[in-house]
C-alpha positions in Angstrom: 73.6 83.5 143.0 71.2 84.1 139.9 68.2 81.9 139.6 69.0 78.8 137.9 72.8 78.6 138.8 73.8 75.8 141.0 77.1 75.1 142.7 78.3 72.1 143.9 81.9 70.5 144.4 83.6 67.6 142.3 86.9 66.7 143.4 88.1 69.5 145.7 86.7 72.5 143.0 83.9 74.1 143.0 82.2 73.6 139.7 78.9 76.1 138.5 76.1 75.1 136.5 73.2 77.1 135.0 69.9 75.2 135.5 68.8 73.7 132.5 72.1 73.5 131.0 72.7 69.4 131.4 74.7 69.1 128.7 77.3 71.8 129.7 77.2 70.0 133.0 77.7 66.8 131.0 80.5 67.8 129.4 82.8 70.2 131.8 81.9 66.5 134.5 82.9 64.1 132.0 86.2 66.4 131.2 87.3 66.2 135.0 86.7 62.5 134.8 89.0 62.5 131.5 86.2 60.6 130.0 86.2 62.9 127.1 84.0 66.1 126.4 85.5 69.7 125.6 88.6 69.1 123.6 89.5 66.0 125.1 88.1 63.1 122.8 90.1 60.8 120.9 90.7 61.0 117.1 89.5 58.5 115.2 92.8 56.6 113.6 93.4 57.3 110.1 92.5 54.6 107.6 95.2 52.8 105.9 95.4 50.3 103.1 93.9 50.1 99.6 90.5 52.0 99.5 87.2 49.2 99.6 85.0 49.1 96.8 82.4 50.8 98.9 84.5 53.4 99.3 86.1 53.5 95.5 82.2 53.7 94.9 81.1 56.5 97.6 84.4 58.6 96.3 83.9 58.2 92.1 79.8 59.0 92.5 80.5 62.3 94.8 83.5 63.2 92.3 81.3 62.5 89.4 78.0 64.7 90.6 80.3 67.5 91.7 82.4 67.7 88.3 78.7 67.6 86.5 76.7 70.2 88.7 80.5 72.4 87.5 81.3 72.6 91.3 85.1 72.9 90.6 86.2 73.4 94.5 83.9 70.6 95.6 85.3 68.3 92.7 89.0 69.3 93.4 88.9 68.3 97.3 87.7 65.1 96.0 90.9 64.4 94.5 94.3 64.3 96.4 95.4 67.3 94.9 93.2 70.3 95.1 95.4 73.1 94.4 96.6 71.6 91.0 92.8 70.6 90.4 90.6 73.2 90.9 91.5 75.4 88.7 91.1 73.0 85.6 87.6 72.2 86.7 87.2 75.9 86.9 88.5 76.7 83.3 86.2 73.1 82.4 83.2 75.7 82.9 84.1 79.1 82.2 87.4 79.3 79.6 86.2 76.5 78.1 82.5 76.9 78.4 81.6 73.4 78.7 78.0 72.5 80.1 75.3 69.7 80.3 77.8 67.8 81.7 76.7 63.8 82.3 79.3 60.8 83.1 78.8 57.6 83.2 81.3 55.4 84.9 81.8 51.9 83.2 83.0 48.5 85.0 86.1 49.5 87.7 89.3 47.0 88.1 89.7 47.9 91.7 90.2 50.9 92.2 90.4 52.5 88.6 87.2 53.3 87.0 86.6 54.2 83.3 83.8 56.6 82.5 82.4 58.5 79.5 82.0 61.9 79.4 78.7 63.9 77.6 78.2 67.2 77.3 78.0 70.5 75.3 80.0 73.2 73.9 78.4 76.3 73.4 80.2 79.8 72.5 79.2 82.8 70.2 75.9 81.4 69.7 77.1 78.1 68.3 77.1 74.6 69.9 78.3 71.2 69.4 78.3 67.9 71.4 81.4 66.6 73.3 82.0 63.1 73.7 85.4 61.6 75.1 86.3 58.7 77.6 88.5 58.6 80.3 89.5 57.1 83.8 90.5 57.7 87.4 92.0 55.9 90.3 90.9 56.1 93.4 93.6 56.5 96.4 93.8 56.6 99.8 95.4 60.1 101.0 98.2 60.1 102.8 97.5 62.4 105.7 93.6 62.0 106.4 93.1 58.8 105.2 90.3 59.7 103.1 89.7 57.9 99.8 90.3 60.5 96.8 90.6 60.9 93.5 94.4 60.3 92.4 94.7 63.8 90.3 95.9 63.8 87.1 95.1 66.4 83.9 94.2 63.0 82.2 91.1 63.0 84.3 89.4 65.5 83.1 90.5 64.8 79.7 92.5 61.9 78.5 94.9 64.6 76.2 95.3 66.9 79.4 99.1 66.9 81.1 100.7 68.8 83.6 100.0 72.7 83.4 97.4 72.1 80.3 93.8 74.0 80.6 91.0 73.9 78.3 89.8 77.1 76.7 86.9 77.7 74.0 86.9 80.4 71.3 88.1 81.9 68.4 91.3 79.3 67.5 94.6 80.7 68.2 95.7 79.8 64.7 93.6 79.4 61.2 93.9 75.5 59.6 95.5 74.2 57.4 96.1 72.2 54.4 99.6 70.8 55.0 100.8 68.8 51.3 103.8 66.8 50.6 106.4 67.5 48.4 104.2 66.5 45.2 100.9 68.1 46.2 99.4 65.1 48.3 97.0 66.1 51.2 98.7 64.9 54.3 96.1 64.4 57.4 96.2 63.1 61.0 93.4 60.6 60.4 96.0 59.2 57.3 99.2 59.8 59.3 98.6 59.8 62.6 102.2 60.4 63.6 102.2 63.7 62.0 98.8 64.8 64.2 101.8 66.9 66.7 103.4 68.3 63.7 100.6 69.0 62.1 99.6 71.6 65.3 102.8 72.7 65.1 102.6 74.1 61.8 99.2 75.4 62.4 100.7 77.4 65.1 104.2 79.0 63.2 102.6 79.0 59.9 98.7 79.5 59.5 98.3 83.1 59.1 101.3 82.6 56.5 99.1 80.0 54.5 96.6 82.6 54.1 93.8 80.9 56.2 91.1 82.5 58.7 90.4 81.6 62.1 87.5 79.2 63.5 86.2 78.2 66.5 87.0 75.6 68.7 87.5 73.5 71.8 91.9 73.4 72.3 93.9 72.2 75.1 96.2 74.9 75.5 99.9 74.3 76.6 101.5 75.9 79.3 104.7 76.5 77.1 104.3 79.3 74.8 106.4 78.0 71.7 103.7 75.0 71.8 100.7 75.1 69.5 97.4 74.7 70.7 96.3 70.8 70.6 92.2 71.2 68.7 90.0 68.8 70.3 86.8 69.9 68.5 85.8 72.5 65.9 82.2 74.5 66.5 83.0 76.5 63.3 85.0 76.2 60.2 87.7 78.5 59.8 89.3 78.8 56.1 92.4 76.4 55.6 95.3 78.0 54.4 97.6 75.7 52.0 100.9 75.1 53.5 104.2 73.3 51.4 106.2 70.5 53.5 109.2 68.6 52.0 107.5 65.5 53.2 107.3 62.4 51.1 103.8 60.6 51.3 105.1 57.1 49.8 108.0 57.4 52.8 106.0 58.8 55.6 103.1 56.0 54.9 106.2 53.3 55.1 107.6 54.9 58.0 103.9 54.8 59.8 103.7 51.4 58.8 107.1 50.5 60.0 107.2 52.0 63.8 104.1 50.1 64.7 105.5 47.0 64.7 108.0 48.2 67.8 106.2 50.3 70.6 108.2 53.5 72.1 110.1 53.7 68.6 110.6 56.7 66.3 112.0 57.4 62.9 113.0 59.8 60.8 114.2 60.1 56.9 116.0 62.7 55.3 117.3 63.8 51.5 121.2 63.9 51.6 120.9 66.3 48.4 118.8 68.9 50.1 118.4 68.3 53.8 114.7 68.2 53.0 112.9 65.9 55.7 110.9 63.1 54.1 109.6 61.4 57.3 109.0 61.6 60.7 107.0 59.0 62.4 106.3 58.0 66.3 104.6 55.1 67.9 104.7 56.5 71.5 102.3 56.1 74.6 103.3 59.8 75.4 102.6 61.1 72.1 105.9 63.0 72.4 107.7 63.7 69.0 110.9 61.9 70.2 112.0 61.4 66.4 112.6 65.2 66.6 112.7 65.8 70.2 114.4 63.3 72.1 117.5 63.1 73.9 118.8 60.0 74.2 122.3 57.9 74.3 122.8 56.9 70.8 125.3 54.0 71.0 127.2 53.0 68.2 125.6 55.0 65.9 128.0 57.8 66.9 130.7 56.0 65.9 130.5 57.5 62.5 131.2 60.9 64.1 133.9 59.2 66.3 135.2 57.3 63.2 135.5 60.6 61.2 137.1 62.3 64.5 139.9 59.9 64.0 140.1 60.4 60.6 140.5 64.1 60.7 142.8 64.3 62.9 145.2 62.4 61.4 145.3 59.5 64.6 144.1 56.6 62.1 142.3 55.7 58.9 139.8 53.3 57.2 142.6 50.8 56.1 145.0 52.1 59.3 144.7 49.9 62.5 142.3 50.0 65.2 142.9 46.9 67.3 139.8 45.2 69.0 140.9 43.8 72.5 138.6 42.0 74.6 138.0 45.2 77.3 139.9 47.8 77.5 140.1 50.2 80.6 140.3 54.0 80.4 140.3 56.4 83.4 139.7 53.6 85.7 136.4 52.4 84.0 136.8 49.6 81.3 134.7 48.9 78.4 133.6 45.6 76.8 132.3 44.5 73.4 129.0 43.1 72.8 128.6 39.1 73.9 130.3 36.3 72.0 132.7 39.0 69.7 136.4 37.7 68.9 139.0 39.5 69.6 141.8 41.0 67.1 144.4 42.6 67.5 145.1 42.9 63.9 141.6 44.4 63.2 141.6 47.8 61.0 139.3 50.8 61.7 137.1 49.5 59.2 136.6 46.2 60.4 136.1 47.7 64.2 134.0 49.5 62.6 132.0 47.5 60.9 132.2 44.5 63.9 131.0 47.8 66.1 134.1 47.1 68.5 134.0 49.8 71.2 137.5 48.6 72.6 139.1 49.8 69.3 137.5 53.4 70.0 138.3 53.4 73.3 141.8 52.1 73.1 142.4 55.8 70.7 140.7 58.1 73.3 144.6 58.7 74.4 145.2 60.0 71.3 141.6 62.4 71.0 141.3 65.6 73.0 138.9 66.3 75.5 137.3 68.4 73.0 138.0 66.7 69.9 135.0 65.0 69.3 132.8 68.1 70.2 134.9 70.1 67.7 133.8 67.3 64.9 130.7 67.3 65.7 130.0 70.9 65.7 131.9 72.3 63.4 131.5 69.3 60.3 128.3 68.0 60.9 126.5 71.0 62.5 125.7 69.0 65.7 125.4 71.0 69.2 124.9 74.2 68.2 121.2 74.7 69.3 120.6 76.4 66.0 118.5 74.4 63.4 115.4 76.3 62.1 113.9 73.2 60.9 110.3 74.6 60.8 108.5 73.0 64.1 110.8 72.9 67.0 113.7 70.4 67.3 116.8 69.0 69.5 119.6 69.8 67.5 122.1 67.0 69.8 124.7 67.4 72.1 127.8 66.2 72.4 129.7 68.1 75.4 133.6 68.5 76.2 133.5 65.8 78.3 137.0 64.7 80.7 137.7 61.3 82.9 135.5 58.2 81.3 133.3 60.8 79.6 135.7 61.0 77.3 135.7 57.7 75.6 132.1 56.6 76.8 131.7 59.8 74.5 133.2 58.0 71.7 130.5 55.1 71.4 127.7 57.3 71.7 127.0 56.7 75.4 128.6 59.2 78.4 127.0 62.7 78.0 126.4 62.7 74.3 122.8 63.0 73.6 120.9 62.7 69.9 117.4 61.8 68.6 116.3 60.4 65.1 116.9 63.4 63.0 120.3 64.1 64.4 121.8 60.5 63.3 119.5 60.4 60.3 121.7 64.2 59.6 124.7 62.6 60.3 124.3 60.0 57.4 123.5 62.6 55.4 126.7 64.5 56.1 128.7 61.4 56.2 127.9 60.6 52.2 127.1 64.0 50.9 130.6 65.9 52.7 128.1 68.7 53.1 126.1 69.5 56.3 122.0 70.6 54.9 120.2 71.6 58.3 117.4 69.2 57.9 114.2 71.2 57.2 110.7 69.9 56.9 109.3 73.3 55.8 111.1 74.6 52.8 113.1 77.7 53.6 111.9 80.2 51.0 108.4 80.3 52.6 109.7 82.3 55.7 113.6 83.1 54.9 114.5 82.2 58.2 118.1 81.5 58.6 119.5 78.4 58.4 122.4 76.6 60.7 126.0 76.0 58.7 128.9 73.7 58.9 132.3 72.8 57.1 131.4 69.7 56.3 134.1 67.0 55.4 136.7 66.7 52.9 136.1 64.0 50.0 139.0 61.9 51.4 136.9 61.3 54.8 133.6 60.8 52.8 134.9 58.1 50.5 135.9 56.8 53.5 133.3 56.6 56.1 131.2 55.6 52.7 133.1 52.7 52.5 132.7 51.3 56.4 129.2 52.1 56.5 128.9 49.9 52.9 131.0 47.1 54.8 128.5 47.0 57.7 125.2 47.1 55.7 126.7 44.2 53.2 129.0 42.2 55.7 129.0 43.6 59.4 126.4 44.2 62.1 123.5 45.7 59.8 123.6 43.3 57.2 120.5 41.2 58.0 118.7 44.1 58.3 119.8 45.9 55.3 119.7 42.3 53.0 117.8 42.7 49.8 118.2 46.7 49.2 119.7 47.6 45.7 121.6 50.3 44.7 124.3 52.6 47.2 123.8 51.4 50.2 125.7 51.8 54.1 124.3 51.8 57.7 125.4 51.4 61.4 124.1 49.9 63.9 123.8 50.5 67.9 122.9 50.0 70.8 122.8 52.0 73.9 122.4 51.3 77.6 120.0 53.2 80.1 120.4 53.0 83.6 117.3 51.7 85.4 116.5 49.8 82.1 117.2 46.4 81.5 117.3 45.9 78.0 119.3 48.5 75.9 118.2 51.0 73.3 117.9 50.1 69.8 119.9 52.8 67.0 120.4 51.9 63.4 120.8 54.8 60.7 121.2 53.9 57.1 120.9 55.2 53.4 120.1 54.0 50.1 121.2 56.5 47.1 119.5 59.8 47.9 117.5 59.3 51.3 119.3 58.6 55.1 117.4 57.5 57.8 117.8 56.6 61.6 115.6 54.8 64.3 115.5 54.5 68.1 113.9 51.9 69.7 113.2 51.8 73.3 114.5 49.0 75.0 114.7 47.5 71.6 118.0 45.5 71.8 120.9 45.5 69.9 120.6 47.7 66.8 119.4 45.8 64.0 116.9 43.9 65.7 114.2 46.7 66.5 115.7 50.1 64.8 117.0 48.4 61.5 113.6 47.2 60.5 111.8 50.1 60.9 115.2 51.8 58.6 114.9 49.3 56.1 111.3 50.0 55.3 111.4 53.6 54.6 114.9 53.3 52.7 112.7 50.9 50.2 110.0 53.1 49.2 113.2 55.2 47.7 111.9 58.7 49.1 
């Protein structure tokens, strides 16, 4: 043997050694006793339970000095999603050429910490400071055990959501000066609902203002159609003046009005002309549900339903429409709201009025599968997915629905789906006979195309007048519509969500020559949430 190699015997096997090598002997001795060594020690157990507060503390401070020294991959394993991280923190430094970075975490509630955020902005020679505050919850990760940061865009900047970056330059779109409908300068710091629209418009309509370009710090969406969102301007561009049919005296009331009732929206429309007047959100999400949403609408479809009945020569206002206590259809039955008498004597008016869904139901025998789609697409313009209102918009759905669908359908529930300025379109319809695709930018600035109906005959609108009249002065909206002068009608709803245990609140309404609807979130019945917030902006008149 070579110097320095000894042999000796363990066990029956001849083990070799080089001299000097005690801790390979160690080890290959130690793994024949199975106390460990090469490949045979024991893992430590991974940690369960809520993270400690030294280890919320260890995480956040490593998280922190790694986002400010702009090590994106280090920052990113920090968190407990480092695919979806790292390149955010990457685009925080480069795209969006953010530097100087400092963050100072404020007092945690267990395991959520709030910080502020300092830094600079620099591209093209010019600079600006960046101030913003945010927070983060520390987890504990699933398969290691580790405590991490619990990723979300929001982290890294509180207006950030799922697929958003951050880029820095010369803005996608110039500003602009959005007025109403009589020249009034309408802003996000004024009307904060319209800070969504506003970006919309930007995007689809700045170069057509006439403005120039600036430069600034945007959070850009991964959906193409969406506008960038500016978070802060290095350098003026030139604003370019842009027309809306927007009403400041209703879009101030309908502001006011949907902060009294979170996760509500609003929307007001002119009969005559179609032209939006209003559109107002008071929304966690900041989601423009008023023009986006897709929600149940209850009762409030009912006017389509009741017009459905009407046109199809299966009843009228004055005909009957009997209001059991349930009534069953396709195995499923349907009830009426808590404590309402029945009568079988009742007219479609008075059903209507009352907002019986038995009465409804009890005629879905005598409506076709595809009669109330018919109605709503071909008179009141509904379903199409053709409205050019001027930012995008859900233009409602109400599908050819069979089995329960089919009378579910009928009281706004089942698969029908509609948003603020569907029903507030629908009133307009209703009392005009004439379907105006609702428009917020006025049509002859782009001569885009606009969507068509038939509309309805002046038999059905004298009609459907009258109910709607009968509920805002004697039926289900009247507390809510007490004290308006002049023409006045409404309906009222409320729609059920599954998972939710307190329904939807829908009211639409109009007063002379402005309809409006609302849509509460787990509001309750319809006028308790939804028919305020109508009632305000049907005041100011338009």
């Amino acid at each position: 043997m070579r110097k320095g190699v000894k042999a000796t015997v363990v066990g029956g096997v001849l083990v070799v050694m080089l001299g000097g090598a005690g801790y390979g002997a160690f080890n290959l001795v130690s793994a024949l006793n199975g106390d460990g060594g090469l490949g045979a020690s024991e893992p430590e157990p991974v940690r369960t339970g809520p993270p400690s507060g030294d280890e919320v503390e260890e995480t956040t401070g490593k998280f922190f000095a790694a986002w400010e020294k702009g090590q994106a991959a280090t920052a990113a394993a920090l968190t407990n999603n480092e695919l979806a991280a790292e390149p955010l923190f990457t685009a925080y430094g480069q795209e969006a050429h953010i530097t100087g970075v400092s963050i100072t975490p404020g007092a945690g509630t267990g395991a959520t910490v709030p910080f502020t955020v300092k830094a600079t902005v620099s591209y093209d020679g010019k600079s600006k400071p960046l101030t913003y505050k945010s927070t983060l919850t520390v987890v504990r990760g699933k398969t290691t055990g580790k405590a991490l940061v619990d990723w979300k865009p929001s982290v890294v900047h509180p207006e950030l959501q799922r697929d958003d970056t951050l880029v820095t330059g010369e803005a996608a779109s110039p500003p602009i000066e959005a007025v109403d409908r009589d020249g009034t300068v309408l802003t996000e710091d004024k009307y904060p609902s319209l800070g969504p629209i506003l970006d919309e418009l930007r995007g689809k309509y700045g170069e057509q203002a006439g403005g120039t370009p600036g430069v600034e710090l945007a959070i850009r969406h991964a959906s193409a159609e969406a506008a960038d969102t500016p978070l802060l301007t290095l350098a003026e561009g030139k604003a370019g003046r842009l027309p809306t049919t927007l009403s400041a005296s209703a879009q101030a009331a309908a502001e006011k009005a949907v902060k009294s009732y979170d996760e509500s929206s609003v929307v007001a429309v002119k009969p005559s002309t179609g032209e939006v007047l209003a559109v107002a959100n008071n929304r966690a999400d900041g989601f423009n549900a008023a023009f986006l949403g897709k929600q149940a609408p209850g009762s409030t479809m009912k006017i389509v339903s009741a017009a459905t009945l009407i046109d199809n020569g299966i009843t009228e206002m004055n005909g009957p429409a009997p209001c059991p206590p349930d009534a069953a259809w396709q195995s499923q039955t349907f009830r009426n709201i808590k404590g309402m008498d029945p009568n079988d004597n009742a007219t479609l008016s008075e059903s209507f009025a009352r907002s019986c869904n038995t009465a409804f139901v009890k005629y879905a025998d005598a409506v076709k599968v595809d009669s109330l789609t018919k109605e709503a697409e071909e008179r009141f313009g509904l379903g199409k997915d053709n409205w050019q209102t001027g930012i995008p918009s859900f233009d409602g759905q109400v599908p050819a629905s069979g089995g329960p669908d089919t009378a579910a359908n009928m009281l706004g529930q089942g698969q029908v789906q509609m948003n603020p300025l569907n029903m507030a379109s629908v009133t307009a319809t209703a009392i005009t006979g004439t379907f105006r695709q609702p428009v917020i930018v006025p049509q002859k600035l782009d001569g885009r195309e606009l969507a068509s109906a038939r509309g309805l005959s002046a038999d059905t609108v004298g009609q459907l007048r009258a109910m709607m009249n009968r509920t805002a002065t004697s039926g289900t909206a009247a507390e809510a519509m007490s004290g308006l002068t002049g023409s006045v009608g409404a309906k009222t709803g409320s729609a059920e969500v599954d998972g939710q245990k307190t329904s939807n609140s829908w009211f639409t309404g109009y007063r002379d020559d402005i309809a409006a609807a609302a849509m509460t979130e787990e509001g309750g019945r319809g006028g308790d949430a939804a028919g305020p917030i109508v009632a305000a902006v049907l005041r100011t008149g338009g």
